[in-house]
N, C-alpha and C positions, 0 to 999 in steps of 0.2 A: 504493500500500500504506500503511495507518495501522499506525504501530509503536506498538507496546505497551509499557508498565515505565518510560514515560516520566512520570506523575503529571500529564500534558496532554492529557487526552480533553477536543475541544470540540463544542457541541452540533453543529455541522456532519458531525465525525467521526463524531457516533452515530446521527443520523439517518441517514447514508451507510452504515451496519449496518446498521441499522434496513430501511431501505428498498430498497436495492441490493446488501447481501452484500459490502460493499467488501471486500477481502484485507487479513489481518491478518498481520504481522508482529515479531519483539523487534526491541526498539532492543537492541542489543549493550550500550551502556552499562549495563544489567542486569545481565549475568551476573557481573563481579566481587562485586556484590553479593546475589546469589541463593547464588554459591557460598561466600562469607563464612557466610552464614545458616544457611547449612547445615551448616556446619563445626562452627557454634556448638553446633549442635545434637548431634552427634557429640563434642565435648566434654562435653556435658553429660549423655550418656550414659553415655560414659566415667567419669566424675567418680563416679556410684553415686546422685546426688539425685534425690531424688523433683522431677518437674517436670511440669506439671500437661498431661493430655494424651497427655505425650507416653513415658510411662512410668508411667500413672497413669490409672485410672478417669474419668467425666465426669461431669458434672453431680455430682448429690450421691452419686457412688460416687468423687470423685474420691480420697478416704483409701483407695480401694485400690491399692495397688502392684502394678502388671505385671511376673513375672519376663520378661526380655530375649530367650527362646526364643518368649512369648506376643506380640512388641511389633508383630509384621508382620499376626497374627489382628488383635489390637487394633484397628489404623487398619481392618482390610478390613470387622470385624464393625460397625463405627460407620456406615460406610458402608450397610451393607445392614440395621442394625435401624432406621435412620432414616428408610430408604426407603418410607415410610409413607403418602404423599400420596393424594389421592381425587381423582376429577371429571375433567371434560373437560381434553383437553390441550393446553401453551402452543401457540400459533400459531410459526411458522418463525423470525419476527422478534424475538419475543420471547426466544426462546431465544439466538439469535444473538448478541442485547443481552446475554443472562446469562452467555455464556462469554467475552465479549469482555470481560464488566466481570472476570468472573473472573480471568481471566489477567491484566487491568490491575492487581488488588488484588493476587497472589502474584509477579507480575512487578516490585511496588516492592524486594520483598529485605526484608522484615521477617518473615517467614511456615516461615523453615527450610526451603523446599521444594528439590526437586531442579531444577535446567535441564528434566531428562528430562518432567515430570509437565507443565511448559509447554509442551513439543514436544509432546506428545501432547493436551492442551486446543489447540491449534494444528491440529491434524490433524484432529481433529473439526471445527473450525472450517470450516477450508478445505476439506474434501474434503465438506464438506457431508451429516456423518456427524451429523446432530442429534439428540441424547437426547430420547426422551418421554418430560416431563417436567409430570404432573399439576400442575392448576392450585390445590388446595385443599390447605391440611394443614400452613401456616406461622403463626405468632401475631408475626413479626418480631420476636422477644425473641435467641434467642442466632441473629440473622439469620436465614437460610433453609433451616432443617436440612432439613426434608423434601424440599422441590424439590431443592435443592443434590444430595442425596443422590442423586436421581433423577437427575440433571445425572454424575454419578461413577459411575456404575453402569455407565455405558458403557464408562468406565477401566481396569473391571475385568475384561467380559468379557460381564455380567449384563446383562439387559433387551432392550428390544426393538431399540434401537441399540448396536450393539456394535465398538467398536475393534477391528482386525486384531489386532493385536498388543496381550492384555491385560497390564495392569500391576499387578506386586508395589508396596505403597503403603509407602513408608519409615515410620521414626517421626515422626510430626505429621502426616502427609501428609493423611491420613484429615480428621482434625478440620480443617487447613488448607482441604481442599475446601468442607467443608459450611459453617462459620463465614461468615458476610459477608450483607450485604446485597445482595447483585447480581441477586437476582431480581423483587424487591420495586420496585428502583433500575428496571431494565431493564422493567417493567409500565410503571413511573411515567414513563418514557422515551417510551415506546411510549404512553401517554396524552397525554403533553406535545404528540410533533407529531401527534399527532389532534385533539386540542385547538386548537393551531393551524390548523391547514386548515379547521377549521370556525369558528372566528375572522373568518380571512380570507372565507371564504364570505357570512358572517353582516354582516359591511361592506360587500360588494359587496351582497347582498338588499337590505341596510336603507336604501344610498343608491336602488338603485332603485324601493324603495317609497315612497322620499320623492317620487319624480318622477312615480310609478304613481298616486298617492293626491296629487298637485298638491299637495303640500306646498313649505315653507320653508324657504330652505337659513341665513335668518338664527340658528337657535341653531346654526349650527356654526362664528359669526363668532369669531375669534380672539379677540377683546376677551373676550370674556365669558370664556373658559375662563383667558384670563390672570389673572382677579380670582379666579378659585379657586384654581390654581396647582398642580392636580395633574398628574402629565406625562404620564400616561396617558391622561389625558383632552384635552390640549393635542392631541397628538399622533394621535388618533383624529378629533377635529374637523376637525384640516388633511386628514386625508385624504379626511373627507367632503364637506370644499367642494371638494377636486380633482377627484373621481368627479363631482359637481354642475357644473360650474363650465362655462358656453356651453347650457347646457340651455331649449331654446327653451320646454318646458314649466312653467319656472320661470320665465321670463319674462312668461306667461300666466297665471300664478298671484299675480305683482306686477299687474298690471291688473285684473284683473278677480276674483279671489277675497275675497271678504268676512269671510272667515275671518281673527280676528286670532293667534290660536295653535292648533298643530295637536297632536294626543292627545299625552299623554309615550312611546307607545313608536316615534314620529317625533321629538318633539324632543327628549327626554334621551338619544338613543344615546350620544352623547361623555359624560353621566356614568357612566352604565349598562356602555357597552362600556370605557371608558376604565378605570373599575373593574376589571373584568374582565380586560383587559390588564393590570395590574398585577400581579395576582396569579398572569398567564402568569409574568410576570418574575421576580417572585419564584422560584417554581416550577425555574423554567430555573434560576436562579441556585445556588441548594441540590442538584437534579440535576445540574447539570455539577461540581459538587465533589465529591459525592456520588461520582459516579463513576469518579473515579481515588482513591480514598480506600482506606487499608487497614484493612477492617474484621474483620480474624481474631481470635482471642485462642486463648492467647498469644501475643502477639508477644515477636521477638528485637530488641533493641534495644540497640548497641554490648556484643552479647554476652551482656544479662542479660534472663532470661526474664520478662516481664510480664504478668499478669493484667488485662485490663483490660473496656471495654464499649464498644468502636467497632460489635460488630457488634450494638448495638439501632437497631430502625430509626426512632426516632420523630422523626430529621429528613426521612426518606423519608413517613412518614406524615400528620406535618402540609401539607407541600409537594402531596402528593396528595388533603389534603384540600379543600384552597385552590383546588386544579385543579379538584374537584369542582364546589363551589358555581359560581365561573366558566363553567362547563361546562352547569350548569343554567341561570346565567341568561343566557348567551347563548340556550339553545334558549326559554326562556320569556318573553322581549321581541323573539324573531322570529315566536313562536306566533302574541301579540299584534298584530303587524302585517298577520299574516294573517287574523287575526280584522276586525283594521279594513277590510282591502282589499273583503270580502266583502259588509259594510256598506255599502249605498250611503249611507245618511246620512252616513255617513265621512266617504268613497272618491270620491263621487258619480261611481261604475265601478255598471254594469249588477249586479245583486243576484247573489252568487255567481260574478261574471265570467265569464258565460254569456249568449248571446243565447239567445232566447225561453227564458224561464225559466217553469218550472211542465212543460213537457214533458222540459228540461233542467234536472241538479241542479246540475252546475257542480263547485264547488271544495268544495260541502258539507260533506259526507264527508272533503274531503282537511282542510279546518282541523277535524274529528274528529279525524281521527289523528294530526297535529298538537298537540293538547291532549291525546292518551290518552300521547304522548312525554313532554310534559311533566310532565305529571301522576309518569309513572313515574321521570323524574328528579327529581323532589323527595323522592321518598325514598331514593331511591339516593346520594344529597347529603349525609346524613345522617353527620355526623365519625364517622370509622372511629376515630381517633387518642383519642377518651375513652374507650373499651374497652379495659377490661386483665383479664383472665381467666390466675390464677397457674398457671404448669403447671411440669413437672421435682418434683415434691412440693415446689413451693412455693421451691424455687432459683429457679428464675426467675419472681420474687413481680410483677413490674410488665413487660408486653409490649407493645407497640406498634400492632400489629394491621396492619403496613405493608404487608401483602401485598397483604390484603386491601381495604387503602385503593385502591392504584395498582391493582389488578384491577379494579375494579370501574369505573377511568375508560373502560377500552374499550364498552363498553354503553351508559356515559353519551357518550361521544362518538358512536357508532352514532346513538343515539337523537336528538341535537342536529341530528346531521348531516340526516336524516331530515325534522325539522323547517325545515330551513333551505331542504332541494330542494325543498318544495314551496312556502318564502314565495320563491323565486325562480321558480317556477312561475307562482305570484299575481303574481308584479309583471310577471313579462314580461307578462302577459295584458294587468294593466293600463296600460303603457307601447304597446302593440297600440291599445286602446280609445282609445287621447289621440288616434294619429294624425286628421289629417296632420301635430300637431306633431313633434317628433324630441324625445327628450332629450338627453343631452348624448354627445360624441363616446367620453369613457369607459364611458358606461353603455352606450352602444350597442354596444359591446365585450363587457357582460357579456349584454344581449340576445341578441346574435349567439353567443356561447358557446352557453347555454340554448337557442335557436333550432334550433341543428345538431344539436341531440339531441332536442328534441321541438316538433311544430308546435303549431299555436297551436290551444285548445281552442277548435272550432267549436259540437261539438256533446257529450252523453255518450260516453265510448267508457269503455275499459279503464285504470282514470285507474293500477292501481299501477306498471305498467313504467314511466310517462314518472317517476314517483319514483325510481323504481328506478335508470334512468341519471341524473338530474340530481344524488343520491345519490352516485352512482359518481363525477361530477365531483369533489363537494366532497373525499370522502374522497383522490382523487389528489393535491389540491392544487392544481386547477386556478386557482383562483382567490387565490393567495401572492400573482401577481403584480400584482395590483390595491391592494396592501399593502404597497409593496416597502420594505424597511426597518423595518415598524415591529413585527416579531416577531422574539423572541430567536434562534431556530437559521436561522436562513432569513440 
């Protein structure tokens, strides 16, 4: 069980939502302070002051006063005029991620909320009562009103998933739920280890294309990445001479090839992917803070009610954007190697890695689709985090666009992914064509993976299902373990 209210969510713990449904539980050490918070709040009720929220209008209605008989409508109406969202709806996991980050954010004890409102975000949780919760209709400025709101509706009794037992929303309770970035976070989550697995995939392809296309495993000698000294890129090269390393076709490639350098999308992988990695980490590093973060407003703070701006997401936005570009150019310097593989002037592999070619197309078509992926991640790349479109009549004059940022990495992961199973395709064919030499004992590992899910293209047949499962690989994760170490949540 991962307990919650602790302010240490690690990316292990969220993949493990993410992925597996782990069971969520409070850390006890919360509740003295959940019910401090709360108290505060009930003093300050008491007291007769205007406090924004919580006895008071929103956004730029906040100068109007709620008389104390209106305070319970209050939270329930914010609730449900918020619930405004459009479009297809979040996947299982995502949501998962948004109630786990939820209860992490009102589980620190700054938020006034009741014990009672956690128990019941808990019960949704575990009993696998998940809100749908539309994917469009957040600008990431006062955090996730819309979603969020969709996320509470179940709370109440409203929508399509519905709590047993619906709940009366205290004072704050309402604004409490919707306030935060935990859906935006929880997208960008859910991007990060897709991002990953395709990473990882994309290291395994690119060593095997090195061995498929009798390339050179000299630019991934240590020496050279040490005169740069970026660590991502240090780090990316050792792993490519381990995958390399006994490869009888590299061996053959020292003898006998007259080629003195091989195209940049074989030998810059360690600047290219190394880059790339980097800006995983970064990513990682922002979301796993991100995540246990309290981004409500107001918050309660030794008692005195604060106004502030934790829940804009534009540390969530940038981080997602960074994810992006990564995202794309891992899928458009594997495009490229499939573009070379196909090449005999290359590759010097049979023209489209097909025998008798002209009655056979081969791999044609698959580096099409290939480049039509690509293609559509270059615009999908495009910074979500420079768009600010003012909304609230212009109260919320600068917004982040964070939703939308981290949404949009599942399509660009999709599509990478996509890319990557068929330059794994490419290479096992051409790692086929070298016999009878062997490549190396690693690569023969990721051969053998590929192998067991689809044989080896003799002839044309029905090329999208053998994508289709080598696809399925990447997206599991098959291939982490050819990487072990050098990705942040893993």
């Amino acid at each position: 069980m991962i307990k919650l209210g602790t302010g240490r969510l690690s990316l292990k713990d969220l993949r493990a939502i993410a992925r597996d449904a782990a069971t969520l539980g409070l850390d006890p050490d919360c509740m003295p302070r959940l019910e401090h918070s709360h108290a505060a709040v009930q003093r300050i009720l008491a007291s007769g002051k205007a406090a924004y929220g919580i006895n008071t209008g929103f956004g730029r209605l906040s100068q109007t006063r709620i008389p104390d008989g209106e305070l319970e409508e209050l939270q329930r109406n914010i609730v449900l005029s918020h619930a405004a969202g459009t479009g297809p709806m979040l996947d299982d996991a995502t949501v998962r991620l948004t109630l786990a980050l939820k209860i992490e954010s009102l589980a620190r004890g700054f938020s006034g909320v009741r014990p009672l409102l956690l128990e019941r975000l808990l019960e949704l949780y575990n009993r696998r009562l998940y809100p749908r919760i539309p994917a469009k209709g957040s600008v990431g400025a006062s955090g996730d009103l819309a979603p969020l709101a969709h996320l509470s509706l179940a709370l109440l009794g409203v929508g399509e998933v519905q709590h047993p037992q619906p709940l009366k929303l205290a004072p704050k309770e309402g604004l409490a739920l919707l306030n935060g970035t935990q859906v935006s976070t929880a997208l960008a989550l859910a991007g990060l280890f897709a991002a990953e697995d395709v990473f990882a995939a994309a290291m395994a392809a690119g060593a095997l294309s090195v061995d498929a296309a009798a390339g050179s495993d000299t630019p991934f000698d240590a020496r050279i990445h040490e005169l740069r000294g970026h660590a991502g890129q240090r780090d990316v090269a050792k792993h490519y001479l381990a995958l390399l390393d006994g490869s009888e076709i590299r061996r053959s490639h020292l003898e006998n090839d007259p080629r003195v350098q091989d195209p940049y999308s074989l030998r810059c992988q360690p600047q290219v992917m190394g880059a790339c990695l980097e800006q995983i980490r970064y990513a990682a590093r922002v979301l796993e803070v991100e995540a246990a973060a309290v981004t409500d407003n107001p918050l309660i703070i030794d008692g005195e009610i604060l106004s502030g701006g934790n829940f804009h997401g534009e540390p969530v936005a940038l981080a997602a954007d960074a994810l992006a570009v990564a995202i794309a150019e891992i899928g458009a310097l594997s495009e490229r190697r499939i573009a070379l593989l196909i090449d005999p002037s290359l590759s010097g592999l049979p023209p489209f890695l097909v025998e008798h070619g002209g009655v056979n197309s081969g791999f044609m078509l698959a580096q099409v689709t290939a480049a039509a992926l690509a293609s559509e991640n270059k615009s999908l790349a495009h910074p979500a985090s420079v768009d600010s479109l003012p909304t609230s009549a212009n109260q919320e004059d600068h917004v982040s666009m964070s939703t939308f940022a981290a949404r949009r990495l599942g399509d660009m992961a999709k599509n990478s992914a996509g890319i990557v199973a068929i330059e794994l395709l490419a290479a096992a064919q051409g790692i086929d064509f070298r016999a009878p030499l062997k490549t190396s004992a690693r690569l023969q590992d990721i051969h053998q993976l590929v192998r067991a899910k689809v044989a080896f293209y003799d002839h044309d047949r029905y090329f999208a299902p053998d994508i289709t499962a080598i696809q399925s690989l990447v997206e599991a994760g098959a291939f982490q373990r050819f990487v072990a170490g050098l990705l942040p949540s893993r």
